[in-house]
C-alpha positions in Angstrom: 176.0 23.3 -77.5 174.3 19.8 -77.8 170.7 20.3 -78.6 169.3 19.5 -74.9 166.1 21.0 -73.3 167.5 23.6 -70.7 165.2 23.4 -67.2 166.3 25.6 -64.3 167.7 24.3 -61.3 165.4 24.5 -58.7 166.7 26.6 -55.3 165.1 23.6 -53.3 167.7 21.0 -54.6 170.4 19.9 -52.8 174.3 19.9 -53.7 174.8 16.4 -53.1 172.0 15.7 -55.8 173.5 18.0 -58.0 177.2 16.6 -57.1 176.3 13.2 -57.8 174.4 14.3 -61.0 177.7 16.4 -62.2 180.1 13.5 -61.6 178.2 11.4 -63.4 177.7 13.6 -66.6 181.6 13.9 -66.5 183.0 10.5 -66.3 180.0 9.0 -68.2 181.6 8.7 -71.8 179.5 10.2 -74.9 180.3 7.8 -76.9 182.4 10.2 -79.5 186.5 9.4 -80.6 186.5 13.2 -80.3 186.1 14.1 -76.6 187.8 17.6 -76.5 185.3 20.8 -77.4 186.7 21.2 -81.0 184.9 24.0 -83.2 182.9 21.8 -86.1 185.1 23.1 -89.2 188.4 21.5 -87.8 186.4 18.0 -86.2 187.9 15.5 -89.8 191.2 17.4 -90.0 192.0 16.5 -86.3 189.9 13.2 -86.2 192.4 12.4 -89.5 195.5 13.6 -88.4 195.5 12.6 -84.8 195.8 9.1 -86.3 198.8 9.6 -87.8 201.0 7.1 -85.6 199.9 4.9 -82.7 201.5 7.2 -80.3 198.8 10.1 -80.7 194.9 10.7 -80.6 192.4 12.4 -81.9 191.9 14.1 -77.8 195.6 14.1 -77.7 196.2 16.5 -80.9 192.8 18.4 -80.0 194.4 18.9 -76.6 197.1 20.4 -77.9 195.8 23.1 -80.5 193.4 24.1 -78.2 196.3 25.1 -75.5 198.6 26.5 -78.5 196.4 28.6 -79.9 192.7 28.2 -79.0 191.6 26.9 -82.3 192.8 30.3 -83.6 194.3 30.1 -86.7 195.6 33.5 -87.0 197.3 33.3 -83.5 201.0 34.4 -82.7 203.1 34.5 -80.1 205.7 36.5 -78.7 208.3 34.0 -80.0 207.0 34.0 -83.3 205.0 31.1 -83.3 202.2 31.2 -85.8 199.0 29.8 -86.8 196.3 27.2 -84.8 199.2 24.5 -84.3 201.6 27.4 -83.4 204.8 26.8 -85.5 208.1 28.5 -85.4 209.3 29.0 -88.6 212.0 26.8 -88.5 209.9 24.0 -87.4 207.7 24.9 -90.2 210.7 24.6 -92.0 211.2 21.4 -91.9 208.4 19.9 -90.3 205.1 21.6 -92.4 203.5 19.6 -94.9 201.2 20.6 -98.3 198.1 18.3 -96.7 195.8 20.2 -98.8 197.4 20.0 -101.9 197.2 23.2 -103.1 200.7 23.6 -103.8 201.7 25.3 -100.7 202.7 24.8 -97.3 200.9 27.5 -95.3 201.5 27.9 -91.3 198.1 29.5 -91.4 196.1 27.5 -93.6 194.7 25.0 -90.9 194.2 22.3 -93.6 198.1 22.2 -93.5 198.7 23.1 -90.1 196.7 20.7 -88.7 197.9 17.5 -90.5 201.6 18.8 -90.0 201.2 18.7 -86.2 199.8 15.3 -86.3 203.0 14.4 -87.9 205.5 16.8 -86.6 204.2 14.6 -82.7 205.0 11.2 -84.3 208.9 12.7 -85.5 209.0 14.0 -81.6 207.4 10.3 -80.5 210.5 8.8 -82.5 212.9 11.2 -81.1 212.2 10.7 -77.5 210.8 7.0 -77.8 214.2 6.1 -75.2 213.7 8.3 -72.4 212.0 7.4 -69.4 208.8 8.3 -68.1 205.6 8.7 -69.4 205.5 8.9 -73.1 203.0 10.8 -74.0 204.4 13.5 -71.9 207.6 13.4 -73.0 206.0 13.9 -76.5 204.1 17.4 -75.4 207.0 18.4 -73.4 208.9 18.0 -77.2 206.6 20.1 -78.9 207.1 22.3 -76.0 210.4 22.9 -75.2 211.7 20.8 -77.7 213.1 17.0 -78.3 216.5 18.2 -77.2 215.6 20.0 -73.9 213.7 16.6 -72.9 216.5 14.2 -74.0 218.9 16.2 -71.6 216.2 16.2 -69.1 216.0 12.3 -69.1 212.2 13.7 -69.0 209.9 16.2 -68.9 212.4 19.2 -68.1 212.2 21.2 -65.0 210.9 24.2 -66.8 207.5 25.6 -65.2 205.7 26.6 -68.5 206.1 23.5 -70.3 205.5 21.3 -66.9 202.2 23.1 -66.7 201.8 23.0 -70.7 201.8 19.0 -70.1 199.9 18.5 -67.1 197.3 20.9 -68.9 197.1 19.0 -72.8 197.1 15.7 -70.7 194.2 16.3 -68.4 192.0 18.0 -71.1 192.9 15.1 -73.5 191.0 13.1 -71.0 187.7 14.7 -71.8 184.4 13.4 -72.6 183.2 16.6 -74.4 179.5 15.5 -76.5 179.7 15.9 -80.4 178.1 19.0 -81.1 179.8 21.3 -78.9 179.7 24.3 -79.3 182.9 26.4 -80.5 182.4 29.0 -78.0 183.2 26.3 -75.3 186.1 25.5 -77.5 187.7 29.4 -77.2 186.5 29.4 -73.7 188.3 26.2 -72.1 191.1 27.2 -74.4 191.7 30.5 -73.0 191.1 29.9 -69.8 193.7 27.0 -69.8 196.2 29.0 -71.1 195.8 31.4 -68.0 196.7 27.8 -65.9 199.3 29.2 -63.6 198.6 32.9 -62.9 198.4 34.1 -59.1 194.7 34.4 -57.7 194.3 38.3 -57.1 190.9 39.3 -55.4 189.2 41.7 -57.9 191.8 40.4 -60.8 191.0 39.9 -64.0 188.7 41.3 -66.6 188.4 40.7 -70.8 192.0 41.5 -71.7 193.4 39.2 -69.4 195.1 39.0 -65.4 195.1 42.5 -64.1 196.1 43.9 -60.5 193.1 43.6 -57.9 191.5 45.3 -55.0 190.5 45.0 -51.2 189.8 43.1 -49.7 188.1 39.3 -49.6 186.1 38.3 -47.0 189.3 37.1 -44.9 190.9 40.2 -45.4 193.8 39.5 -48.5 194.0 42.2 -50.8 194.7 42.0 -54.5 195.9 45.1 -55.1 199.6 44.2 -55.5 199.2 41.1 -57.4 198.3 40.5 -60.9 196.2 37.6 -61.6 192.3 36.5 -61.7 189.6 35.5 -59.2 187.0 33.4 -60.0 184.8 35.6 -62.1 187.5 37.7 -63.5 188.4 34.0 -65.4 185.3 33.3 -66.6 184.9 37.2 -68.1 188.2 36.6 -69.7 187.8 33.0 -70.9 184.2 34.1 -72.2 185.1 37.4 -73.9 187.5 35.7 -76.1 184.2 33.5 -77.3 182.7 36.3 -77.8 180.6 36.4 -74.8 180.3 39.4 -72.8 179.2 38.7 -69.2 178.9 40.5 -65.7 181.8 40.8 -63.2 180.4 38.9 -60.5 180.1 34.9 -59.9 176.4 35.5 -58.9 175.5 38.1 -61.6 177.1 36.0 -63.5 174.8 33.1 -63.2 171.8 35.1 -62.8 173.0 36.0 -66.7 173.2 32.8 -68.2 171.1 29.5 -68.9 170.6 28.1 -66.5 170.3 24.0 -66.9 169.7 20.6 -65.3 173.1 18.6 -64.2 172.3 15.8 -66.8 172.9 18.1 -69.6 176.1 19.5 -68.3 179.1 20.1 -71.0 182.4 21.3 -71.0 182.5 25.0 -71.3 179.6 25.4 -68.8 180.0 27.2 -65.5 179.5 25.3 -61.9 178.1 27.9 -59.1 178.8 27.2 -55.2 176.9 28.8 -52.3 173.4 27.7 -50.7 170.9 30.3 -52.4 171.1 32.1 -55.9 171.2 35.2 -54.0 174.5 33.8 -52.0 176.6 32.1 -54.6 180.4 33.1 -54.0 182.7 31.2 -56.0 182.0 29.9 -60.1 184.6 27.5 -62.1 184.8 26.5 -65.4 183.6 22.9 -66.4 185.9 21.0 -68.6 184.4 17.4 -68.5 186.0 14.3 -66.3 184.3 15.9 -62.8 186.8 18.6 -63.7 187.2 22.3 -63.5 189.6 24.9 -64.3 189.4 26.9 -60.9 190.9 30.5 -59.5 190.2 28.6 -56.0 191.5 31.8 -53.5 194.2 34.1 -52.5 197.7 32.3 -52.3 196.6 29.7 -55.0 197.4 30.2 -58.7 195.0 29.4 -61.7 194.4 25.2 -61.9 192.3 22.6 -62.4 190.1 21.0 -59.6 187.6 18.3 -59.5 184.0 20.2 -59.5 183.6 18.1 -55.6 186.5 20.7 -54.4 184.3 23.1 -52.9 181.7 21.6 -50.7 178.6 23.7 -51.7 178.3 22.9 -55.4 174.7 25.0 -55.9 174.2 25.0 -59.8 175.4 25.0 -63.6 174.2 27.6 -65.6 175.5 27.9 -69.6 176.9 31.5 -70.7 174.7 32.2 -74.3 174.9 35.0 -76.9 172.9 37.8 -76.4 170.3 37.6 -79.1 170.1 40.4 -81.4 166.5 41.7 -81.3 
C-alpha cells in the first residue's frame, strides 16, 4: 500500500462524513497513467505495451490481465489458456511475440506475454474496427470470445461470460488506483472480479472459492441450496488468494484489519456498513471510482456497486499480513 499514516476511524463519525470523504478519494485522480492496482515488477511491461496502438491503455491492458489471470503468471484455465495474459495455444501460435529477446517466445515468461497482449488487442482493434458499438468493448469482447463471434454478433455477443468479462475490464480500467499499491490489492480485486456473477448464498463462500451456504439471514432466505458467496465469504476468498488469511465475519473482519482514515482509502481496501463496530453487517470490496465489488443479498449475484449503495457506510479498514514475530 501507499505509504500513508493509518488513524482509526472514530465510532463518533458520521456516514455521511465518511461518504463524502470516500467519494472523494475515488473520483479524485492520483495523478498516475497507471490507475489499476498492478504488482510493481509488471508496472514498465504494461505501462509499454499498453501503448502499443491508440486504441488501448496502459488501465485498459492492466484491466485485462488482472481479470485473465490475476497478475498470475503460472495461471491456467480449464480451456487451456495459459500464463498472466491467458493464451490459447493457437493464439500463442500466431499471435506471441519474443519481446524479451531471449530467443524464445514463452506463454509464461511475462516479459513476452505481456507485450504480446498489447499487440495481440491492436490485431483484434483492426479486426473489429467496422462493427458498431462501443469500440473498446468490442475489442475485450474479441479477446474474449473471439474476433469472429463479435463480427457475427454485429457487437458484443449475447454470451453471459464475456458480457460480464467486458462490463468488468471496462469499469476497473476506470480506476484511479495510487502508484505504490500494493500487489496484494492487485490478487485481491483480481479474484474477486473474477467471482463477478456468482449467486449470493447466505453463509457461501470461504478460501477455495463459492460454496453452498446455511440458514438463515435475518429475513429468513437460506443458502443452503445455492452455491455462491455473501459478503464476507468474498472478501476471505479474494484475500486468501493474496495471501491474507482473515475471519469469517464482516465485523470480525474489520475488528482484524487496519483500520484507516477515508482520505487514505485505496483500491483493495474494505468499506464496513452498520452504525457501531459492534453492529456492522455488510463489508465490500473497494476498487477506486466510488466503486465496490459487492455480494449485496440473497437473489442478487456477485457485482459492482457504487460504495453510496448501502446507506450506512460506517468505516474502511485495510486487510494486512500478519507479522511474523
Amino acid at each position: 500500500m501507499r505509504g500513508t499514516t493509518p488513524v482509526t476511524v472514530g465510532i463518533a463519525a458520521t456516514a455521511a462524513v465518511i461518504v463524502a470523504a470516500l467519494v472523494q478519494a475515488g473520483t479524485d485522480p492520483a495523478g498516475t497513467a497507471l490507475g489499476v492496482a498492478v504488482p510493481a515488477q509488471y508496472r514498465d511491461l504494461i505501462e509499454e505495451a499498453g501503448n502499443t496502438c491508440p486504441e488501448i491503455s496502459p488501465n485498459l491492458l492492466a484491466a485485462l490481465i488482472q481479470q485473465e489471470s490475476g497478475f498470475n503468471p503460472k495461471a491456467t484455465s480449464p480451456a487451456d489458456a495459459q500464463g498472466i495474459a491467458q493464451f490459447i495455444p493457437p493464439t500463442w501460435k500466431a499471435e506471441g511475440i519474443d519481446a524479451n529477446g531471449d530467443g524464445k517466445r514463452d506463454v509464461w515468461d511475462p516479459e513476452d506475454a505481456i507485450p504480446s497482449a498489447g499487440k495481440y488487442l491492436c490485431t483484434l482493434a483492426e479486426d473489429v474496427k467496422n462493427v458498431p458499438g462501443d469500440r473498446q468493448s468490442n475489442i475485450l469482447a474479441a479477446y474474449n470470445a473471439g474476433p469472429g463471434a463479435v463480427i457475427a454478433a454485429g457487437g458484443v455477443p449475447k454470451i453471459t461470460e464475456t458480457q460480464n468479462y467486458v462490463r468488468i475490464i471496462n469499469a476497473n480500467a476506470k480506476t484511479t488506483t495510487p502508484a505504490g499499491s500494493s500487489e496484494t490489492a492487485a490478487i485481491a480485486i483480481g479474484a474477486a472480479s473474477r467471482m463477478i456473477g456468482q449467486p449470493y448464498s447466505w453463509g457461501g463462500g470461504n478460501t477455495t472459492g463459492p460454496t453452498t451456504g446455511s440458514c438463515c439471514s435475518p429475513n429468513g432466505r437460506s443458502g443452503a441450496s445455492i452455491r455462491g458467496f455473501d459478503c464476507s465469504g468474498l472478501v476471505v476468498y479474494a484475500f486468501a488468494k493474496a495471501g491474507i488469511s482473515l475471519p469469517r465475519t464482516a465485523a470480525t473482519q474489520y475488528a482484524a484489519s487496519q483500520h484507516i482514515n477515508p482520505a487514505d482509502l485505496q483500491p483493495g481496501d474494505l468499506v464496513f456498513y452498520g452504525s457501531s463496530a459492534a453492529s456492522i453487517h455488510h463489508v465490500g470490496i473497494y476498487i477506486g471510482h466510488g466503486q465496490m465489488i459487492n455480494a449485496p443479498r440473497p437473489g442478487t449475484d456477485v457485482r459492482i456497486d457504487p460504495i453510496k449503495a448501502l446507506p450506512d457506510l460506517y468505516a474502511i479498514a485495510r486487510p494486512t499480513p500478519k507479522k511474523e514475530i
